[in-house]
C-alpha positions as a printed Julia matrix, in Angstrom:
610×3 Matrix{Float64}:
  66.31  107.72   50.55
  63.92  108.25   53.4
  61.24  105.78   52.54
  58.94  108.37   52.18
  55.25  107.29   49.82
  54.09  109.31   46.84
  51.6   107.41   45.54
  48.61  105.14   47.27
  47.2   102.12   45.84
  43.51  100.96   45.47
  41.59   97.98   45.9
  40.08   96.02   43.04
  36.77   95.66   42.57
  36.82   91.78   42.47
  37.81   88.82   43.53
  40.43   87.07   41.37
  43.75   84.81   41.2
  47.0    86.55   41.25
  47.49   88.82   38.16
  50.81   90.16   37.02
  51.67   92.75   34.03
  54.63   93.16   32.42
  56.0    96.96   32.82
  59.49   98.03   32.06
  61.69   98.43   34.98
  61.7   101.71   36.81
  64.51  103.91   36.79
  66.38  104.29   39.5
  66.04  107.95   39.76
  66.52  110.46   42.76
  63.54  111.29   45.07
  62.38  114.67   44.32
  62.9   117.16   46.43
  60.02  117.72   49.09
  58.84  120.87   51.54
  59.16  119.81   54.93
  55.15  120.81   55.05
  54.85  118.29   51.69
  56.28  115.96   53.13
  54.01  115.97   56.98
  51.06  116.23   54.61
  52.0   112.7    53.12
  52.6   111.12   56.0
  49.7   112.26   57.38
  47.81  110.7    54.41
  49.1   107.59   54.3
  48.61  107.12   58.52
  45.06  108.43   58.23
  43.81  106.43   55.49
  41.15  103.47   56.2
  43.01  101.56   53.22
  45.69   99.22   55.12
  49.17   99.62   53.23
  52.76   99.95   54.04
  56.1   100.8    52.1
  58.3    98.33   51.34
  61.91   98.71   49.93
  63.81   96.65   47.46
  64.52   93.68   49.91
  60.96   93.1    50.92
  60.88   94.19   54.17
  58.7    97.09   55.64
  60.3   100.88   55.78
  56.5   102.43   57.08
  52.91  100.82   57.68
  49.94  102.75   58.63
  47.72  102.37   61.43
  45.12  100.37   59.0
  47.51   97.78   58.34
  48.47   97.48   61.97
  44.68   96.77   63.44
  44.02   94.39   60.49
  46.88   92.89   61.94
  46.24   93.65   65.91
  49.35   95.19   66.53
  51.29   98.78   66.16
  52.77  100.43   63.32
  56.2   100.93   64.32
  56.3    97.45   65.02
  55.66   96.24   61.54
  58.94   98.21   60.65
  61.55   95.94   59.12
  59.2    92.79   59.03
  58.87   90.79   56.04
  55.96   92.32   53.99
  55.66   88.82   52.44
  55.33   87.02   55.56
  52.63   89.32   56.79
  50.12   88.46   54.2
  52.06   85.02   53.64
  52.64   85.6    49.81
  55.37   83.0    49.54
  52.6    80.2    50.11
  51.97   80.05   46.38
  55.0    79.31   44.41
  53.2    81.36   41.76
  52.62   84.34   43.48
  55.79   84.25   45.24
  57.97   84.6    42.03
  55.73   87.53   40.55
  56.16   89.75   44.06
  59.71   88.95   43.29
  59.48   90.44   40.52
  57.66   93.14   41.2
  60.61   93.61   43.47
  63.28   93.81   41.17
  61.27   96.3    38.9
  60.88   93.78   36.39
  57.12   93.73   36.89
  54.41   96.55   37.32
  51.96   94.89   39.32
  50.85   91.8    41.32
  47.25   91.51   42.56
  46.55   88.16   45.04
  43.53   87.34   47.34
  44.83   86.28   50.87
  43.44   84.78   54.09
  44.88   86.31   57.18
  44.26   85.26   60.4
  43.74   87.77   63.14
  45.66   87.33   66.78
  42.48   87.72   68.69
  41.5    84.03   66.43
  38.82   85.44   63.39
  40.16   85.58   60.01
  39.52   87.68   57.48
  39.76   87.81   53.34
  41.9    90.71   52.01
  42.92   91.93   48.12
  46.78   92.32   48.36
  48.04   94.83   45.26
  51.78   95.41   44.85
  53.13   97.71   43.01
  56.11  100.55   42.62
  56.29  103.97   44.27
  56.27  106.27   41.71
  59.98  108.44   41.85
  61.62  105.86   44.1
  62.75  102.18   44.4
  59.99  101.22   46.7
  57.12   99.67   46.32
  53.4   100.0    47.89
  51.26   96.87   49.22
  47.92   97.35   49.86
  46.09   95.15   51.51
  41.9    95.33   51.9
  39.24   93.55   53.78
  37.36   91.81   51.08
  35.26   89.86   53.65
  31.58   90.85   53.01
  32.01   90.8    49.58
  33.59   86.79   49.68
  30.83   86.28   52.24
  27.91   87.48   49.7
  29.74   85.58   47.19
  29.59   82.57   49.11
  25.89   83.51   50.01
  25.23   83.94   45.92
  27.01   80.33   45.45
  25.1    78.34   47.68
  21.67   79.58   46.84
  23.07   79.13   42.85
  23.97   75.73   43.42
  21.25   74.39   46.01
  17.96   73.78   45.23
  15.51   75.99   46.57
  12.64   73.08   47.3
  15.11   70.46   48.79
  18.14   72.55   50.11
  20.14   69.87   48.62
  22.94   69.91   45.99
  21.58   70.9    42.78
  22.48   69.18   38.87
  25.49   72.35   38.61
  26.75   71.47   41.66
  26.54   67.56   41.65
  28.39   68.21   37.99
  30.69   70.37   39.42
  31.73   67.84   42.34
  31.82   64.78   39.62
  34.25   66.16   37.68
  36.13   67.2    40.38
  36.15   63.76   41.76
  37.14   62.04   38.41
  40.08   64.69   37.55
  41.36   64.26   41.12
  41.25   60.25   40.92
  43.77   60.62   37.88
  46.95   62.01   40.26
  46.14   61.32   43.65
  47.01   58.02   45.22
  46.16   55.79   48.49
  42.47   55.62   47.52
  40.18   52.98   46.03
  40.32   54.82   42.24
  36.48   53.91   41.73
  33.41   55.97   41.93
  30.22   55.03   42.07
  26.21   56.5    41.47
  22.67   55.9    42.23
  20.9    58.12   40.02
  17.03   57.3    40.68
  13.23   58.56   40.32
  10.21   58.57   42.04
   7.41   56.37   40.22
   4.1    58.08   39.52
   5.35   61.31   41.15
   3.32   63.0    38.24
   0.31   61.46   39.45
   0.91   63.47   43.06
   1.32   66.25   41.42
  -1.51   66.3    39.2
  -4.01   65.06   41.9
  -3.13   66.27   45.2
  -1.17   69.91   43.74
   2.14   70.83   43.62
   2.7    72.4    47.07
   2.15   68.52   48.26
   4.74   67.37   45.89
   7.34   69.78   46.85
   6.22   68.39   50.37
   7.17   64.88   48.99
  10.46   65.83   47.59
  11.57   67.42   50.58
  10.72   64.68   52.94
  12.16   62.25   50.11
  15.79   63.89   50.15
  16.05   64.05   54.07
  16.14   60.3    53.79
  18.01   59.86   50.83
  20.64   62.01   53.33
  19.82   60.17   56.22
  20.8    56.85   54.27
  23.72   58.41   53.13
  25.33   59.41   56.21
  24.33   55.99   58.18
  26.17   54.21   55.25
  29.57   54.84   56.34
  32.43   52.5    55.07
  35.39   54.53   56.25
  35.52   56.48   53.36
  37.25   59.78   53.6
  35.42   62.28   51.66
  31.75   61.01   52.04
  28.28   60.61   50.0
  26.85   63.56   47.66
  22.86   63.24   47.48
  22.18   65.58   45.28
  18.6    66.78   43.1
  19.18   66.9    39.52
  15.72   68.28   38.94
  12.08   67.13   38.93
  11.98   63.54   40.89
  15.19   62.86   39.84
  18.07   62.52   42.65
  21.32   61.36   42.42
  23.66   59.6    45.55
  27.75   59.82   44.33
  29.93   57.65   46.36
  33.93   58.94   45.92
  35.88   56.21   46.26
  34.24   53.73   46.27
  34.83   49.9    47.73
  32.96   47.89   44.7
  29.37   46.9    43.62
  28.63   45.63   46.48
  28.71   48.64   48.28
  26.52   50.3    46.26
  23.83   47.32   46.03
  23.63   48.06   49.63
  23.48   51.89   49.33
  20.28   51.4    46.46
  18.72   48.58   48.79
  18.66   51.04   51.97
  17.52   54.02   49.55
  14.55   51.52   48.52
  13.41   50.81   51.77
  13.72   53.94   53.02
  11.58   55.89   50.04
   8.88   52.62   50.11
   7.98   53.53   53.82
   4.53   55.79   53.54
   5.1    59.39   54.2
   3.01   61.58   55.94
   2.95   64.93   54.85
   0.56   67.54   56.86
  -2.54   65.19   57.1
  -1.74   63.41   53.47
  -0.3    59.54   54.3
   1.02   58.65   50.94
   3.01   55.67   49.7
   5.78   55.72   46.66
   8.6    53.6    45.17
  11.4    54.61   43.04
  13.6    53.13   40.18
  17.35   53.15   41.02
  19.83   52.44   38.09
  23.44   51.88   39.83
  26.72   52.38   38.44
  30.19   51.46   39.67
  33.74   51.58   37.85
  37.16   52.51   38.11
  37.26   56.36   37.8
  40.06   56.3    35.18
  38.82   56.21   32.14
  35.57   57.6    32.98
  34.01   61.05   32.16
  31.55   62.73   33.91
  29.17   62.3    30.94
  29.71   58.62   30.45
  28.55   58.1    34.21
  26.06   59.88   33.68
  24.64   57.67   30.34
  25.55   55.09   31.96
  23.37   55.82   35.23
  20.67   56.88   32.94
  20.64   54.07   30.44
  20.63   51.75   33.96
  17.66   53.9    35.58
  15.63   53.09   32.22
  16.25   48.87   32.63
  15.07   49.56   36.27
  11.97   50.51   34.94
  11.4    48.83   32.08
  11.9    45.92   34.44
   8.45   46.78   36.19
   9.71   49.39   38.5
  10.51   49.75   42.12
  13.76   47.95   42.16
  17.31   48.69   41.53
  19.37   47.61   38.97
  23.11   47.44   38.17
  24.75   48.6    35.06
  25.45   45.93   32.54
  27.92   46.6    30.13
  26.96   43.43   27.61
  23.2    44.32   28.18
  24.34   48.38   27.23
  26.4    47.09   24.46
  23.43   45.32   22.85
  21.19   48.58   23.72
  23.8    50.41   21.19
  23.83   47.69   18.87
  20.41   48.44   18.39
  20.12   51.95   18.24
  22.97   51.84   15.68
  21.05   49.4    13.6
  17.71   51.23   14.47
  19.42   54.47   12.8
  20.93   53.45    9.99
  18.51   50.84    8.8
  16.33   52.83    6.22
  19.15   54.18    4.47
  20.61   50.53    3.91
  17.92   49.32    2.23
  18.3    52.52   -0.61
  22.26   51.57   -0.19
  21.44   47.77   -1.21
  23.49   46.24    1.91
  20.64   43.75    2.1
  20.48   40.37    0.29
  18.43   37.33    0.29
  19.19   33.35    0.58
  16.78   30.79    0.46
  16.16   27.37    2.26
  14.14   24.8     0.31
  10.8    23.56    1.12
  11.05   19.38    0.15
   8.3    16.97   -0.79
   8.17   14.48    1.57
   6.99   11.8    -0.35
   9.53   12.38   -3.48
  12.23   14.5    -1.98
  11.58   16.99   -4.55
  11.99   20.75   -4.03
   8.61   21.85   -4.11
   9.67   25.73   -2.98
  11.72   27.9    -1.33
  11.53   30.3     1.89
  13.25   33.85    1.31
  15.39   35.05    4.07
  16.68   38.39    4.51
  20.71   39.16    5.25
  21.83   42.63    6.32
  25.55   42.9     5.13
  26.5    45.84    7.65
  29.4    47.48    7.06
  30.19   46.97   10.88
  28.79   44.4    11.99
  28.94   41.86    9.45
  26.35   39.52    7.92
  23.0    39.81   10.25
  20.54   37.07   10.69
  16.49   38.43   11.2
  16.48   38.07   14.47
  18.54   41.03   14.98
  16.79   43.62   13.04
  13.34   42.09   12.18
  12.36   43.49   15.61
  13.74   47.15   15.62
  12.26   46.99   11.64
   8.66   46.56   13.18
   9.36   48.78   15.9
  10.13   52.19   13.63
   8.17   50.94   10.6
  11.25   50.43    8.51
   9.51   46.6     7.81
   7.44   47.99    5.1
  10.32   49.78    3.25
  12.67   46.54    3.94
   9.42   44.47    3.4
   8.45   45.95    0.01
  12.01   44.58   -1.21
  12.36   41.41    0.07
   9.07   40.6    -1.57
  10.16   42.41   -5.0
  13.39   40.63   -5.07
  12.47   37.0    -3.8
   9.35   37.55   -6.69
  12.02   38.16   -9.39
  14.0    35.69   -8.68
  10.83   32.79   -8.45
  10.02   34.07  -12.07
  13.94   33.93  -13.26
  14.01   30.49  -12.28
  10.97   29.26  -13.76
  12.26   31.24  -16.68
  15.57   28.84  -16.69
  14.16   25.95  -16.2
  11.19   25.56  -18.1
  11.49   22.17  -18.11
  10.94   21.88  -14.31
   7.58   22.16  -12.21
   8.38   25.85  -10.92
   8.68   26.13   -7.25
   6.76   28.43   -5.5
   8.62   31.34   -2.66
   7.46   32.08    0.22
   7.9    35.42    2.33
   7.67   36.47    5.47
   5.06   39.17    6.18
   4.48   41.38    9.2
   1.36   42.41   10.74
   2.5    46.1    10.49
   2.71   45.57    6.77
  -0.99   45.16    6.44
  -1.87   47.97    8.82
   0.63   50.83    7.13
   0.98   49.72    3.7
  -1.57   48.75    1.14
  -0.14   44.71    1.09
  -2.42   43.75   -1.47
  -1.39   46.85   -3.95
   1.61   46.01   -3.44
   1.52   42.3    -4.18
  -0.17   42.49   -6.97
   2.03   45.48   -8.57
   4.6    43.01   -8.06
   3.13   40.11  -10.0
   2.36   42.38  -12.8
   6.35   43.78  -13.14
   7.6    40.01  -12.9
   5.37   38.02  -14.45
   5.45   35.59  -11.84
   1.99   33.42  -11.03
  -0.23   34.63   -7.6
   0.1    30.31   -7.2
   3.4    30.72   -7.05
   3.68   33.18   -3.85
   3.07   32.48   -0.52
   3.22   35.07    2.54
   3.68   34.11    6.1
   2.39   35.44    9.19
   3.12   34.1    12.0
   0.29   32.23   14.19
  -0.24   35.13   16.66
  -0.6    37.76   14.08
  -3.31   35.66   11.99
  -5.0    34.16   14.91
  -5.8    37.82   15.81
  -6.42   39.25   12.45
  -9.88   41.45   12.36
 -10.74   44.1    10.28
  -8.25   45.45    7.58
  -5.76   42.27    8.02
  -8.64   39.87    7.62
  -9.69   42.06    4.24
  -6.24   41.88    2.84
  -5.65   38.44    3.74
  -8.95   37.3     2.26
  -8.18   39.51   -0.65
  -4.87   38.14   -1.37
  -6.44   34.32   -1.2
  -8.7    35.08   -3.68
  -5.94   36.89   -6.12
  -4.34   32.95   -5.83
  -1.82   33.65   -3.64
  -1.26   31.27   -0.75
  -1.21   32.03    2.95
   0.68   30.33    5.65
   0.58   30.28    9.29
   4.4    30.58   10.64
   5.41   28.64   13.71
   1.88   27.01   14.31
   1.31   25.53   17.66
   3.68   28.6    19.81
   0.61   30.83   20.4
  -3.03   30.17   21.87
  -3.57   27.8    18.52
  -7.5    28.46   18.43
  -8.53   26.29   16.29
 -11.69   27.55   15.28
 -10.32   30.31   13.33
  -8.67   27.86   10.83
 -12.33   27.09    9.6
 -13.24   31.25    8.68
  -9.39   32.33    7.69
  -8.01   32.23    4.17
  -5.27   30.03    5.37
  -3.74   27.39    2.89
  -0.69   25.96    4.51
   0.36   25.74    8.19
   3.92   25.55    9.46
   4.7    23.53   12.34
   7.22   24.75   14.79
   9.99   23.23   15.36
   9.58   22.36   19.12
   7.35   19.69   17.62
   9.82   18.12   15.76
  12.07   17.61   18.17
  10.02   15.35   19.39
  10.28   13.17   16.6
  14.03   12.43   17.09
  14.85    8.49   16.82
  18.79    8.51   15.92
  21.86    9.14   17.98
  20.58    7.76   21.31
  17.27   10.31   21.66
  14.49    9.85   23.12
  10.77   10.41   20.92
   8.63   12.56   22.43
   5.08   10.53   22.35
   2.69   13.37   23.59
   4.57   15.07   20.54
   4.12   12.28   17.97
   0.05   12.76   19.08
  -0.26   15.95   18.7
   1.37   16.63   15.33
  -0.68   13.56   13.68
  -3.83   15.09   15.44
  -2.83   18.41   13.44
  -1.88   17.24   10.48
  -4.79   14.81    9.58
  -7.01   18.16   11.11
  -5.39   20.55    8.73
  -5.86   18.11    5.7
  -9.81   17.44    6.74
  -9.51   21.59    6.6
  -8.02   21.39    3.05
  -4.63   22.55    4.47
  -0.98   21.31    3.33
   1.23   20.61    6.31
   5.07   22.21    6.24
   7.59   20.87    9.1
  10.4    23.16   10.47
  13.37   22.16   11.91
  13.77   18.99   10.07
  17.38   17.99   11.25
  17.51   14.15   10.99
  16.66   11.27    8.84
  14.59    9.67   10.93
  12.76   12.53   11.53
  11.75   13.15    8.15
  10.82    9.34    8.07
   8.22    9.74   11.18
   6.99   13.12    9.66
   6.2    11.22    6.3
   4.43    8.15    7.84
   1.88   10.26   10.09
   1.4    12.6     6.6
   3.04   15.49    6.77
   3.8    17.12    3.47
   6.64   19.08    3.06
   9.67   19.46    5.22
  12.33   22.05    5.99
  15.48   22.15    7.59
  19.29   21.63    7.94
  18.65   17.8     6.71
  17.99   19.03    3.39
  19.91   22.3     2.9
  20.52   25.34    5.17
  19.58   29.02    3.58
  21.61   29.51    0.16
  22.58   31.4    -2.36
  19.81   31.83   -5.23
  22.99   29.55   -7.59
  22.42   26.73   -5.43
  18.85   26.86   -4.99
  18.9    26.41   -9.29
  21.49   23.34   -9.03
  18.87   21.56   -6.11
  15.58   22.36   -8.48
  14.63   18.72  -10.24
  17.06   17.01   -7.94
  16.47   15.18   -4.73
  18.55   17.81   -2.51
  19.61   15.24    0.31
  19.53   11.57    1.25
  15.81   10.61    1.86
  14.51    7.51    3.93
């Protein structure tokens, strides 16, 4: 056949990876018969067009190329005869695209559409759309190949300004993401590097205030000036590494510095230290000298494993300790510090519903006479049995209780339940004195609940004596009371029910306000008793010894029993006795217990007294 075109391609209208379709093979059929005048008209076409292509027979190489193709290419026509049409717009670089021109080739395919970069002889390169495909009527195919430059170029034009940000030029949030995922996917195949990445993700403290006092024009000022030396700092920071620092703005004052590859944690306490010093030195912005600081939360780790999302909780979870820890300082990521954060918010969310599914128990710890050893009551403490983490102590959800106000649901039923089970003992044991409970209170119990409602509700449903409750607050909470917790607490002592003072002697201890409070009992803390240690080689305390005989012969000129904490040791108990203390509590008698054992110690000397 004489190599003649009858049909032209077209370019597409977009830029896109190689695209094939799957067409039946064409039949190898004869050329149809052409005028001579037909067949000058054609060639004429295809030599005058603007759109670069050439004929190409079965074997890949080039039977006729137009004068388009030739300038993209700077040379002639006829000398672009028999060349490799492949290796003129290199299709065999992609393995992909190689096999589908193949393909196309053999007839097996219709089509094959690639974006290529060619380089010109004269040195500037240019992008084209190369489109494959068979000449109607023969065993030929057609490649067309166009200049897709301005449009890549506008593309590229459209990118940048998409993911920059307009105040700061820098990399915006889409783009840091973009370039953080890319990092982490390419740590998990490539090799020869460190495999760690690490982050600075910081804010500017009080930028607000800037804004709202001297306008927003002079906080985009800030922000500007702010990320030319977050950049500066990154490119003096050097450390060999091969791919280099992204400071990026991930919107209001928030930037973020990613370091590919990192070296370790030490590198990037050095990166957050520079970025500190640089942002604390005053700025002065068209007649406006202002000073700032910023909070840096750090992260570094081994990029397998990571996501792009856990960094970035990570980084922010950090950022938040920074300033929680007063601000304008850096601080690295903590994974046992984290872990307790989550501990937290997993107990913060699912403590309301626990006390409705009844994972919550109480034990008690007996309150002993002194003088006979008998158990003159009992102190109620709560247990969370969490389904996973196990039996918890107070002091890991007491706190986060009073925090989301959970304390007066949980608070309401610890006093409900530890009333019940004061009444079913007295109940019996009739024969007994009946021991009195005690119950820890919070302050945010008497501000969002009605306290003395519900104490006295409670009485009424279990029959149990006001004489025979007692509610503890602890020293800073009463010492402070005004107002509504004064009125309760005065309204409860004159129902009949007692009220101690918790871990007396750890706050201001004002003593004054023992004389005008409704107070019945105070509770020394244990740090006292220590003192009072005479067994296994220790050392008494004296300034100690003085102080809790000063209190206790104070509180009993005030009317007030005396209750020791912590009691541990014989000869503790023996002290605490002589100088007149009145009851005791503490691992020498009995540690918290089941309400069974509590029954067994009632009318019994639980322990072996002086």
């Amino acid at each position: 056949m004489s190599g003649t075109p009858e049909g032209t391609g077209s370019a597409a209208d977009s830029i896109r990876p190689a695209i094939t379709e799957r067409h039946p093979a064409v039949s190898a059929t004869a050329t149809p018969v052409r005028s001579e005048s037909e067949l000058r008209d054609y060639r004429a076409a295809f030599n005058a067009a603007h759109l670069a292509m050439a004929v190409v027979d079965r074997d890949g190489h080039v039977v006729a190329a137009n004068q388009a193709l030739a300038g993209m290419l700077g040379t002639e026509p006829h000398a672009l005869v028999d060349r490799s049409a492949a290796d003129l717009v290199d299709l065999a670089a992609e393995a992909r695209t190689w096999q589908a021109y193949r393909e196309v080739l053999r007839g097996r395919q219709a089509r094959l559409r690639c974006t290529r970069r060619l380089k010109h002889p004269d040195g500037h390169s240019l992008w084209t759309e190369v489109t494959v495909g068979p000449v109607p009527g023969t065993r030929d195919v057609l490649m067309s190949v166009a200049d897709i430059s301005d449009r890549r170029d506008l593309q590229a034009r459209l990118r940048h300004l998409q993911m920059h940000d307009p105040v700061t030029r820098l990399p915006n949030r889409a783009l840091f993401f973009e370039r953080l995922s890319a990092a982490l996917e390419a740590s998990s195949y490539e090799h020869g590097g460190t495999g760690r990445i690490g982050l600075c993700y910081l804010d500017l403290d009080g930028f607000k205030a800037v804004n709202d006092t001297l306008g927003h024009r002079v906080g985009d000022r800030l922000l500007t000036a702010v990320a030319a030396r977050l950049t500066q700092c990154a490119d003096q920071s050097g450390y060999g590494r091969t791919s280099g620092h992204l400071v990026a703005r991930l919107g209001g004052d928030e930037f973020a510095l990613l370091v590919e590859e990192s070296t370790g944690t030490e590198q990037l306490a050095e990166l957050a230290r520079s970025v500190l010093a640089a942002v604390q030195e005053p700025f002065d912005l068209a007649g406006q000298r202002l000073s700032v600081s910023a909070s840096i939360g750090v992260v570094e780790r081994a990029a397998a494993g990571t996501s792009a999302t856990g960094l970035m909780q990570a980084a922010d979870t950090t950022l938040y300790w920074a300033k929680a820890d007063g601000k304008a300082r850096w601080t690295l990521f903590d994974p046992e510090r984290n872990a307790h954060r989550m501990t937290r918010q997993a107990l913060s969310s699912t403590l309301r519903p626990a006390v409705e599914r009844g994972e919550f128990k109480l034990e008690y710890q007996p309150l002993v006479d002194l003088e006979s050893g008998a158990v003159r009551g009992v102190e109620a403490l709560v247990r969370w049995n969490h389904p996973q983490f196990g039996t918890l102590t107070p002091n890991r959800f007491i706190g986060i209780a009073e925090e989301d106000g959970s304390i007066v649901q949980l608070g309401r039923w610890v006093l409900q339940t530890a009333c019940r089970q004061a009444r079913r003992w007295q109940i019996e044991q009739p024969s007994d004195s009946p021991v009195f409970v005690s119950v820890n209170v919070a302050v945010r119990q008497v501000w969002d609940s009605d306290l003395v409602g519900d104490v006295a509700e409670i009485l009424a449903d279990t029959g149990l004596a006001p004489q025979l409750l007692q509610l503890e607050l602890t020293e800073s909470a009463v010492m402070g009371s005004a107002g509504r917790p004064l009125q309760a607490l005065q309204a409860l002592s004159d129902m009949g029910v007692r009220i101690a003072i918790d871990d007396f002697g750890t706050g201001y201890s004002n003593l004054a306000y023992l004389s005008r409070l409704p107070v019945s009992v105070l509770k020394l803390d244990g740090s006292f008793v220590r003192g009072f240690r005479y067994d296994e080689g220790a050392h008494p305390n004296p300034a100690d010894e003085t102080i809790v005989e000063a209190l206790v012969q104070l509180a009993h000129r005030l009317g007030l029993t005396v209750t020791a904490e912590c009691v541990e040791t014989a000869g503790q108990a023996a002290r605490l006795r002589r100088v007149g203390c009145d009851t005791g509590q503490g691992w020498l008698y009995s540690r918290a217990v089941a309400p069974e054992r509590i029954a067994e110690m009632i009318g019994a000397r639980p322990g072996i007294l002086p």
